[in-house]
C-alpha positions in Angstrom: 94.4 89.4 72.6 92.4 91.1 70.7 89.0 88.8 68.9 87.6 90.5 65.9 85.2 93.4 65.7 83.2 92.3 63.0 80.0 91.9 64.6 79.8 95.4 66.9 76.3 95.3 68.6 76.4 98.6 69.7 77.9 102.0 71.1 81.8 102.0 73.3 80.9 101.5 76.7 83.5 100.7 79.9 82.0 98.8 82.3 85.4 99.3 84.6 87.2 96.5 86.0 85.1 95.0 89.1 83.0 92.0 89.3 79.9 91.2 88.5 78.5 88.6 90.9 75.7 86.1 90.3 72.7 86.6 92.3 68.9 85.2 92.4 67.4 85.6 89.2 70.3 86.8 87.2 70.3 90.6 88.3 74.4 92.3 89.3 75.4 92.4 92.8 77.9 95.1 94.1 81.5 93.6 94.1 83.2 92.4 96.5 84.2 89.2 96.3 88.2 88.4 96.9 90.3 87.2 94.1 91.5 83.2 94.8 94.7 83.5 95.9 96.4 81.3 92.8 94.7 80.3 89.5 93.8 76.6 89.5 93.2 75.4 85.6 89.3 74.7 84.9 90.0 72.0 83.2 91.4 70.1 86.5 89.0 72.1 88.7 87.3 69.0 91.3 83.9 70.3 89.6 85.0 69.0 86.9 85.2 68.6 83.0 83.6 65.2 82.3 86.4 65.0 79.6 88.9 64.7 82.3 87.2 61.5 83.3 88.5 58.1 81.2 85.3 57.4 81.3 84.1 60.7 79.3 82.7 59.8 75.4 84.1 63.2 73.7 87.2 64.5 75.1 87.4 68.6 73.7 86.4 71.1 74.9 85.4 74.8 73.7 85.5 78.3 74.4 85.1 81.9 73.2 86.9 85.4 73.4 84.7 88.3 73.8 86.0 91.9 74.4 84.9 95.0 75.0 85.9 98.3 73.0 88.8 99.1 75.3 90.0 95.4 74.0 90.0 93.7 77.8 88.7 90.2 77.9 85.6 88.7 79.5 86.2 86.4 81.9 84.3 84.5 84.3 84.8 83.0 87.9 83.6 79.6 88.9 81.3 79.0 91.4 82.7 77.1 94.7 86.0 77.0 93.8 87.0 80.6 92.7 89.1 79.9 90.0 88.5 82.0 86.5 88.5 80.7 83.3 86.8 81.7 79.4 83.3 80.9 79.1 82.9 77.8 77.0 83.3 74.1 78.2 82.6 70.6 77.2 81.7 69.4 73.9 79.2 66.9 74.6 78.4 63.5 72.7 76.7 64.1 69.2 77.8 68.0 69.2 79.8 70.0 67.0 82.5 72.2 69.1 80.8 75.1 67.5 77.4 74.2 68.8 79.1 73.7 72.0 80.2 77.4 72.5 76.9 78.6 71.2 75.1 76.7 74.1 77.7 77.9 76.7 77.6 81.1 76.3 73.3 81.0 76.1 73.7 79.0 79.3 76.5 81.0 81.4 76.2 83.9 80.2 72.7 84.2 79.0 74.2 85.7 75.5 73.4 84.4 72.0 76.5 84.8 70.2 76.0 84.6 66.1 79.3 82.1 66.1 80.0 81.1 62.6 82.7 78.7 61.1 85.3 81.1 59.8 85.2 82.7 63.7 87.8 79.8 64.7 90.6 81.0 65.7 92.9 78.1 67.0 92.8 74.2 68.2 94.8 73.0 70.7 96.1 69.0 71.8 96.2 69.2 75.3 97.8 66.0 77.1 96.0 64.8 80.2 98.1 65.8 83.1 97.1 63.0 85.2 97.5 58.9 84.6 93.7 57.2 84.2 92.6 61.2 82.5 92.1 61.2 78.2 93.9 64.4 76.2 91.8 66.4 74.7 91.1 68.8 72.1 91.0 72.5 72.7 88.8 75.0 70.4 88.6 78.7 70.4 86.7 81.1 69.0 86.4 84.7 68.1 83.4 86.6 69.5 82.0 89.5 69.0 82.9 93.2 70.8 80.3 93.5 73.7 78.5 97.1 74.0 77.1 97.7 77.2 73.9 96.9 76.2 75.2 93.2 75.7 76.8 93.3 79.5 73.3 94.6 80.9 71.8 91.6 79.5 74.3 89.0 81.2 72.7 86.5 83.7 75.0 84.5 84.8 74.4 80.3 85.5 74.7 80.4 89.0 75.0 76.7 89.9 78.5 77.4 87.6 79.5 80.7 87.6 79.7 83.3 90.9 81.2 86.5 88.8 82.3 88.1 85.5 84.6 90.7 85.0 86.4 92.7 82.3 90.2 91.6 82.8 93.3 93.6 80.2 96.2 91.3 79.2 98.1 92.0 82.7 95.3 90.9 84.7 94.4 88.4 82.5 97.5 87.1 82.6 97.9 86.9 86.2 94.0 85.5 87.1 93.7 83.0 84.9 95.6 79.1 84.6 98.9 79.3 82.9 97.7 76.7 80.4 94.5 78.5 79.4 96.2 82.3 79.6 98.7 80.5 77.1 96.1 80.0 74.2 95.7 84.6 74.7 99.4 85.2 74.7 100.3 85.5 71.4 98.2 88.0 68.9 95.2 86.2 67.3 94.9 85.3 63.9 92.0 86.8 61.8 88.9 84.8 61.3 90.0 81.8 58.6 93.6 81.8 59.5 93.6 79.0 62.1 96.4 78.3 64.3 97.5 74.8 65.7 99.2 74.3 68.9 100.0 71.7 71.5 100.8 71.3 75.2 102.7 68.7 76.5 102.8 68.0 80.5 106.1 66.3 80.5 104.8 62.9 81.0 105.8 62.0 76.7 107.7 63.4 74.5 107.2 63.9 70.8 108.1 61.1 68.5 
């Protein structure tokens, strides 16, 4: 699951595998928080995507894959609820899905990411899983390779986000929703070479 290196801020640096919790003012708490005992997908979470509402004027949603040099992903845990998911989230009305993940990672994560175009690594159609809900349309990105002078500067949006953590394919695998560890299952393309996918819940099948 590796996102490409092409933007390296700085020196190798393992931050090792526990959480980092949100606390007043941005600063790292010690861990110990307990992992939820299943994964619940973020985009069904009762917090909730307003593009899971029928309501909602710009069903997609966006998010971004940042590693580290030992190439484990960054993931983060939602406030209230427990569940972890990629940072990212919904596009809103009158913004591009690129602009999207450049204002969710400044607001969850307190990173400015230098996102361009030819960073998109894949779309996705996801059907709603519920009657009354609106599908949607998934994009991911490739960030950059974090140095731990990137991770020192992570302050996380508490009213959101509780904790962040490194997690390697296994973990990954195993904390996160089936349907979002899907979209890391297979290797990336590069940068330019977009992939296309779609998940269907069962409730229609393709013509």
């Amino acid at each position: 699951m590796r996102a490409p290196a092409r933007r390296s801020p700085g020196p190798s640096h393992d931050t090792g595998p526990g959480l980092h919790l949100s606390t007043p003012g941005g600063a790292r708490a010690s861990p110990g928080t307990k992992t939820p005992p299943g994964p619940t997908c973020p985009e069904q979470a009762p917090r909730t995507d307003p593009a899971e509402e029928p309501w909602a004027p710009h069903p997609a949603t966006s998010y971004v894959l940042c590693t580290d040099p030992g190439d484990r992903l960054l993931i983060v845990q939602a406030a209230g609820i427990g569940t972890w998911h990629l940072p990212g989230g919904v596009v809103e009305a009158g913004e591009s899905p690129l602009d999207a993940v450049r204002r969710e990672a400044r607001e969850e994560l307190g990173l400015v990411l230098d996102l361009v175009p030819d960073d998109l690594l894949g779309t996705e159609w996801a059907q709603a899983r519920r009657e009354g809900a609106r599908d949607r349309i998934v994009f991911l990105w490739a960030g950059p390779m974090l140095s731990a002078a990137d991770t020192d500067r992570i302050a996380l949006q508490e009213r959101e986000l509780s904790a962040w953590r490194w997690a390697d394919t296994g973990e990954a695998q195993r904390l996160l929703h089936p349907a979002v560890a899907a979209r890391i299952r297979t290797p990336l393309q590069w940068p330019g070479r977009v992939t296309y996918q779609e998940t269907r819940n069962g409730r229609t099948d393709p013509p």
